[in-house]
Every structure is written in C-alpha cells, then in structure tokens.
C-alpha positions, 0 to 999 in steps of 0.5 A: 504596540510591542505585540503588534510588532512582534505579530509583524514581524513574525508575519514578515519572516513566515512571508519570506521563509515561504517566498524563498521555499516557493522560490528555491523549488520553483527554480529547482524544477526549471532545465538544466539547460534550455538551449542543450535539446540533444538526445540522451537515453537513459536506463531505468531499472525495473522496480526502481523508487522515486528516490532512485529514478531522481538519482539516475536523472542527476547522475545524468545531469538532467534535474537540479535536485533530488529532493524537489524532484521526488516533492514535486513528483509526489505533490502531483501524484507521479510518484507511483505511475513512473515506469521503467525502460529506456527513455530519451531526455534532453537538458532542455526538458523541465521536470513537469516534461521528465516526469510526463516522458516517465509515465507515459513508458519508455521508448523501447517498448520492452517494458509492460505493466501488470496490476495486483489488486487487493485482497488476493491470497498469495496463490490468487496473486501467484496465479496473476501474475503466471497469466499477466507475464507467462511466468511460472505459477509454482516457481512465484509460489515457491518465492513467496512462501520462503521470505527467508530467501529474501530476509537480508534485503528488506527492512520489515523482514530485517526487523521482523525475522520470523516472516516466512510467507509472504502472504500479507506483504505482495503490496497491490499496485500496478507495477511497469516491469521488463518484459523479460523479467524473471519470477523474482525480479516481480516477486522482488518489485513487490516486496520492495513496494511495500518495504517503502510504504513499511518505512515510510508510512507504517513504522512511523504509526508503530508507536501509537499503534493498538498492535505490533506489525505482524498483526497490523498485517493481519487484521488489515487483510480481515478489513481488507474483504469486509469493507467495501468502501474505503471510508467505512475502513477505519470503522471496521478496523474499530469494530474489530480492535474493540473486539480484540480489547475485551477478549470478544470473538472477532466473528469474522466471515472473511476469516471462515471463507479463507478456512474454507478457500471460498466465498460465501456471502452468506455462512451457514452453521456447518460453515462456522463449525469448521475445525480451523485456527482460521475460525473467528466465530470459534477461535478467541483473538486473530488468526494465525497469518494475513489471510490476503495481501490488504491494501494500503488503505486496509493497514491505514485504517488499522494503524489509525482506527476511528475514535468509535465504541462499535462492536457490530457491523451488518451489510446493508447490501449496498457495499455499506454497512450499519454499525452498532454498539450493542448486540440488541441494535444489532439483531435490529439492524440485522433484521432489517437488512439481511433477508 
C-alpha cells in the first residue's frame, strides 16, 4: 500500500511540475500588452543569434522572456529562418506574431539572403558569395585564408590556435545579411554560425568523440561528398573511423578529386598515383586540412558514427550504397553495381 502512495505521489508532483512548466511558458509567450498596438521599429544587426534577437526584443520591452522566447523559436524551427533589418513591433503582438514578422524580412527592404550549401571548397564559397552580393572574390579569399585575423572573436579559434584557414569552418546555411554589408561582416556571419553550433552541439560530444576537433573537421568534409543521403552519414563516417582504427588507407575518392581540383565520379590508376598529402589511396591516415566546409549533418555523423564493423562502401547508383565488412564482399558488391 505504501508503494502505491509513493507511485502517486511521485505521479502527482510529475503532473504539477509539468502543469506549472506548460503554464509558466505559455504565459511567457503571451504580449506585453494587448491593448498598446503603437508602432515601434527596431534594429536587428546582420548576423545576430536567436539569443541576441531576444535580448533587443526585451530591451524593448516587446517579449516577456528570453529563455521561453529562444525555446519557443527553436521548438518551431524559427530559430534559423529569423532575418535581419529594421522591423515594426507592437506590444500587442504575441511571440508566435514577432517571430512570423522576423522571418518574413524587415521593413526596409535593406536586407537579402545568400545560401552556401554544403561541401564547397573555400574558393567555390568565395566565389558564391562574390556572385550573390557582388562583393569582392579575392578580398572574402584573403579572409578566409587568415583565421588568425579573427582568432580573439570566436571560441573554436580560441580554443583551437592553430586554425589558419578557415576552410572546414564557412558553415553552410542561408544567412539574411545587409545589402550593404562588407566582405568581413559575411565572412563574419559565418564564422559566428558555426562558432554557435561549435559551442553548443560539437564541444558537448568532444569528450566521447574517436577524435579531436581539427580532425572531426576533416573527416566530416570527406563524409560530407561520399554521402548523399543524410541517413547513409553515420555509416560512412563508421566506415572511415574503422579505417582509421586498424591503420587501414582511407581510399577516399572525395579526397584524390580535391588533389586534383576535379570531380571525377570514376578515378583512374594515373588519378590515384597523383603525388598529394591529399592521396587517401596512398597516404596512411587523414589528409592535411578539410577538403570542404561539410554540413552540420556530415560533423554529426563523425561525433556520433553508427555502431557498425564495415570497412567497405560502393555506390549503388542511386545516391546510396552498399556497405561491406570484407574486401571479398566488396569486389561482390562492386561487381554488381559498378559497370
């Protein structure tokens, strides 16, 4: 009988906590003031973090709470489609209005997004955004090539000194950035993109991590172009960790198209004979430096690989592939798949 108490009991307070939880954010997201619809135009920098967008928004007294704010904005998927420029709030307006008038852009049309999609080389991201903004090509490259110059404002070059190029850390996304905006306030936005999912999604999984930051990097831009499909990501990460583990060549063909700055679907014998520290089929172990900025899938599937003993992996043609745990299985699968 005393059990059963003790079950309902614990089942009674699980219920209130939850109740006053549910409460208090439900009523944290509610206006300031329903009655007050004057205008108020605020300012949001290009660049700024969910965290930062909620502090201008309580500075002007237009959310209740920060923290339930950001929760809110991330529980919904805002968080990462908020967009800079100048807006016009009301007290009036709930947070589910604010953050609909965020995404949908600013009022002074002075703002415009740009996209970096995954995988690109420092150059190929260059050269995106020159033809996105109109900015200038040899002036982003310069900034990305020194991350010395920016070594004092990020915390994963603070804790990691010895970054110079920044190639492996221009996090892909679509970024809302002034139209006016220079080379380094972009270069800036995407540093500051990745510094975020550094803090709060990589240096968590460090400590159970197979390795340490620089190469998570790397290995993750190798994932980053031999996987297609982000569910296959893990698996390929597996493959190549196994790999490293038994000192077994990583044989990567993202890695020979980068020695050779082209892709090749198919590589040839002269192609993996080239002379490059950037030659997986040669060279034991990682390459030098990420061979692209990967994604935040591609890191993911490094920090948490799946719990598989494969060695091999072929293209099925499909964007798939078939993975093996012994070379026979392999020449199997390659003869089946490859023509």
């Amino acid at each position: 009988m005393k059990k059963i108490i003790a079950v309902l009991l614990v089942i009674i307070i699980a219920s209130g906590a939850y109740m006053f939880i549910n409460n208090f954010v439900q009523e944290n997201l509610k206006a300031v003031d329903i009655y007050d619809e004057s205008k108020l135009s605020v300012e949001i920098p290009s660049g700024s973090t969910t965290v930062d967008i909620a502090e201008i928004l309580l500075e002007n007294n237009l959310i209740r709470n920060t923290k339930v704010f950001k929760y809110h904005a991330e529980k919904i998927g805002a968080d990462s489609k908020l967009k800079a420029g100048t807006f016009v709030f009301s007290k009036s307006m709930d947070a589910d209005d604010i953050l609909e008038t965020l995404i949908n852009g600013g009022s002074s049309g002075n703002t415009l997004n740009i996209t970096i999609i995954e995988g690109l080389t420092l150059e190929e991201a260059a050269s995106s955004i020159a033809e996105q903004t109109g900015l200038d090509y040899d002036k982003i490259v310069a900034l990305m090539t020194d991350g010395q110059y920016f070594k004092e404002d990020f915390d994963f070059l603070k804790e990691n000194p010895d970054i110079t190029n920044l190639q492996g850390f221009l996090m892909p996304d679509t970024y809302n950035i002034y139209k006016n905006a220079s080379e380094e306030d972009v270069v800036r936005t995407l540093l500051d993109q990745f510094d975020g999912f550094y803090m709060d999604e990589i240096k968590p999984r460090m400590e159970n991590a197979k390795l340490d930051f620089e190469k998570t990097i790397i290995l993750a831009s190798i994932v980053e172009k031999e996987a297609l499909l982000d569910e296959e990501r893990d698996e390929v990460a597996a493959v190549f960790l196994n790999r490293l583990d038994i000192n077994m060549k990583l044989q990567s063909c993202a890695t020979v198209n980068y020695a050779h700055d082209e892709w090749k679907e198919r590589l040839t014998y002269d192609d993996i004979a080239i002379d490059s520290p950037y030659n997986t089929y040669v060279v034991e172990g990682l390459p030098p430096t990420a061979i692209n900025s990967p994604g935040k899938a591609s890191i993911k599937a490094v920090l948490e690989p799946a719990d598989v003993d494969y060695l091999f992996f072929v293209a099925k043609g499909d964007g798939s592939h078939y993975f093996s745990k012994s070379y026979d299985q392999h020449i199997k699968a390659a003869d089946e798949y490859l023509d």
